[in-house]
N, C-alpha and C positions, 0 to 999 in steps of 0.2 A: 102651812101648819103641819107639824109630824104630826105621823098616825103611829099610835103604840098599842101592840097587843103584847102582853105580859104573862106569862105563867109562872111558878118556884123554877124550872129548869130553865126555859129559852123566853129571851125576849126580839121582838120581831120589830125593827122599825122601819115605815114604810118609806116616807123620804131622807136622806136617799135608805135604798135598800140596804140592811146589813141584818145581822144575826148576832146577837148578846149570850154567850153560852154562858149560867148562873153555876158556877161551877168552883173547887178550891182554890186558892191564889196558891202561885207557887215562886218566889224569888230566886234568879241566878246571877252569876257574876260574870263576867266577859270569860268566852271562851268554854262555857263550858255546854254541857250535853244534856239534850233532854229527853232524849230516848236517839239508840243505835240502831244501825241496819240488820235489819234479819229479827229484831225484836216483836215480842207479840203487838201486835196495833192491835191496843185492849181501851186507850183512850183516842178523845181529840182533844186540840188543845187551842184554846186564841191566844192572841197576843197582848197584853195588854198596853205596853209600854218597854221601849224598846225595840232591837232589828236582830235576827238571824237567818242562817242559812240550811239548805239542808243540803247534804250531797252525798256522794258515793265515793269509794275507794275503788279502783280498777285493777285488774288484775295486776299490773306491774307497778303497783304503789303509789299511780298517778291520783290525784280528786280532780273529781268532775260535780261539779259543785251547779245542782238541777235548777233553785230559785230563791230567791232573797224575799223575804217575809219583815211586814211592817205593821205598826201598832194597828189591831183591829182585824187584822189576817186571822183567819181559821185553818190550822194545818194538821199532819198526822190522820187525814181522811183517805183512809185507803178502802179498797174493793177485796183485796185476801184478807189473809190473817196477820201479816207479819208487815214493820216499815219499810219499805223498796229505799228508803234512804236515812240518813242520822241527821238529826237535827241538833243544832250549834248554838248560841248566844254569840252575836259580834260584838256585845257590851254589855253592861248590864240590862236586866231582862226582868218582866216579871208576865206569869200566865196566868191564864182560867184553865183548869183542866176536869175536865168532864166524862165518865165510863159510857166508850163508846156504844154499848146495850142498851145506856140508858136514852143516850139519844136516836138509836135507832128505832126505841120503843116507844118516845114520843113521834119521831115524826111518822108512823102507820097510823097514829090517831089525829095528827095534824097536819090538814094537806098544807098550809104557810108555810109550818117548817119542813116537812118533804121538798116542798117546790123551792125553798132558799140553799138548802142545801144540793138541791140538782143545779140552782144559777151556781153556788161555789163551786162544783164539778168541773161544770161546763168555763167556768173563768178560769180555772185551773189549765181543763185541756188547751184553752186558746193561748194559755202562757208559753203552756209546753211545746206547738206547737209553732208559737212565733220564735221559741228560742232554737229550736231545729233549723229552719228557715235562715234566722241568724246566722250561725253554726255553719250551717252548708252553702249559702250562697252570695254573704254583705262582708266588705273587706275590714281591716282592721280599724280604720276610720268609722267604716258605719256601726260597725259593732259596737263602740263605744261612744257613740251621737246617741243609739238607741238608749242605751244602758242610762244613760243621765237624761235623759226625757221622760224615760219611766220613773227614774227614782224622783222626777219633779214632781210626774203625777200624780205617782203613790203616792207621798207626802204631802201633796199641796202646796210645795214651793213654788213662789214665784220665779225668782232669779236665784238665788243663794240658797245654796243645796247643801243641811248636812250631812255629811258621806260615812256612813258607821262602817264599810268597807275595806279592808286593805286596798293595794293596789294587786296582791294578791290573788286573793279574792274575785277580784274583777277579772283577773287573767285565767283564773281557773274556770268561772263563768261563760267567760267571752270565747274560750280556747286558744288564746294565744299567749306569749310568753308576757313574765310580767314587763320585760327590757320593752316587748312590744305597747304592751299598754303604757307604762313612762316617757316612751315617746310619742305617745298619740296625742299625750297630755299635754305635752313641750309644745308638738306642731299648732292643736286646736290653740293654745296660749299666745305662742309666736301670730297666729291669724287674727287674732283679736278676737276668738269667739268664745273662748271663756278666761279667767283668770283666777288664779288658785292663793288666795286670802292665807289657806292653811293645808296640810296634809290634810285634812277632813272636812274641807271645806270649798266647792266648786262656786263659781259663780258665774252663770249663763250670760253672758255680754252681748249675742246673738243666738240669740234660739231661734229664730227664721233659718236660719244658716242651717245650723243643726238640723230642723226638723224636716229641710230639704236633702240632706243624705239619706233618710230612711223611708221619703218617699217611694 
């Protein structure tokens, strides 16, 4: 049985754990922006419906594109004043968008939502730092075993996964070129451990297989 605690601002529900920010709806269309780097983090935002990205521009023009955010994600939670990164729509999109004062001045009077918003932090840091990890020491193959096991289980898919991503995208994530990720896609197909229905569409044929490279 859920457990609900409810206020006008945040709602709390206990199984599973999430945070409901009661905040304006805001509609976008693919590709576009919901706040840029270096801007004041004056809100936070969930997701309601919809996937995007957030990432950075490098000094020499490159993106390095941090994490990919799916319906129910809470983002734009920063510890300065300004966004360490821009946020994207990979299609269309719609938010909750909440001033971040107001949520900080609930959660001092409520330890539930202090203590859910420290699990967000903390699920955060463990993303960032499995994608480091990634990044620095899993080959191209693993990199993108991981990447579709996550986006299974952030989603809930079972086998059939739909992919709001370019193949871009993935390569600016993963750090490798895209030619590299279009043939990871070829080899895993050619093995029989996934097969691709659609450009936006994977289908896990062997997820044992998969989930033994990122062991």
């Amino acid at each position: 049985m859920l457990s609900v605690i409810q206020t006008p601002a945040v709602t709390i529900v206990r199984q599973p754990a999430t945070i409901v920010l009661d905040g304006q709806r805001q509609t976008y269309g693919p590709g576009e922006t919901i706040f840029d780097e270096g801007r004041p983090a004056d809100r936070i935002y969930q997701l309601i419906s919809g996937a995007l990205r957030t990432c950075r521009i490098l000094r020499d023009g490159r993106r390095q594109i941090e994490a990919f955010h799916f319906a129910g994600d809470v983002f734009g939670l920063e510890s300065g004043e300004t966004y360490r990164a821009a946020a994207q729509t990979l299609g269309p999109a719609q938010v909750r968008v909440m001033p971040r004062l107001a949520l900080e001045a609930l959660a001092s009077e409520r330890g539930d939502v202090a203590h859910r918003l420290l699990e967000l932090t903390t699920d955060s840091l463990r993303r960032c730092q499995d994608h480091v990890l990634m990044l620095g020491r899993r080959t191209a193959c693993e990199r993108v075993a991981a990447l579709l096991l996550d986006l299974a289980e952030r989603t809930g898919a079972e086998a059939l996964l739909d992919v709001p991503m370019t193949r871009q995208d993935m390569a600016d994530y993963l750090g490798l070129t895209i030619e590299t990720v279009s043939r990871t896609f070829t080899q895993f197909q050619h093995d029989g451990l996934i097969a691709l229905p659609t450009t936006r569409k994977v289908l896990l044929r062997d997820r044992r297989a998969l989930e033994a490279m990122v062991d």
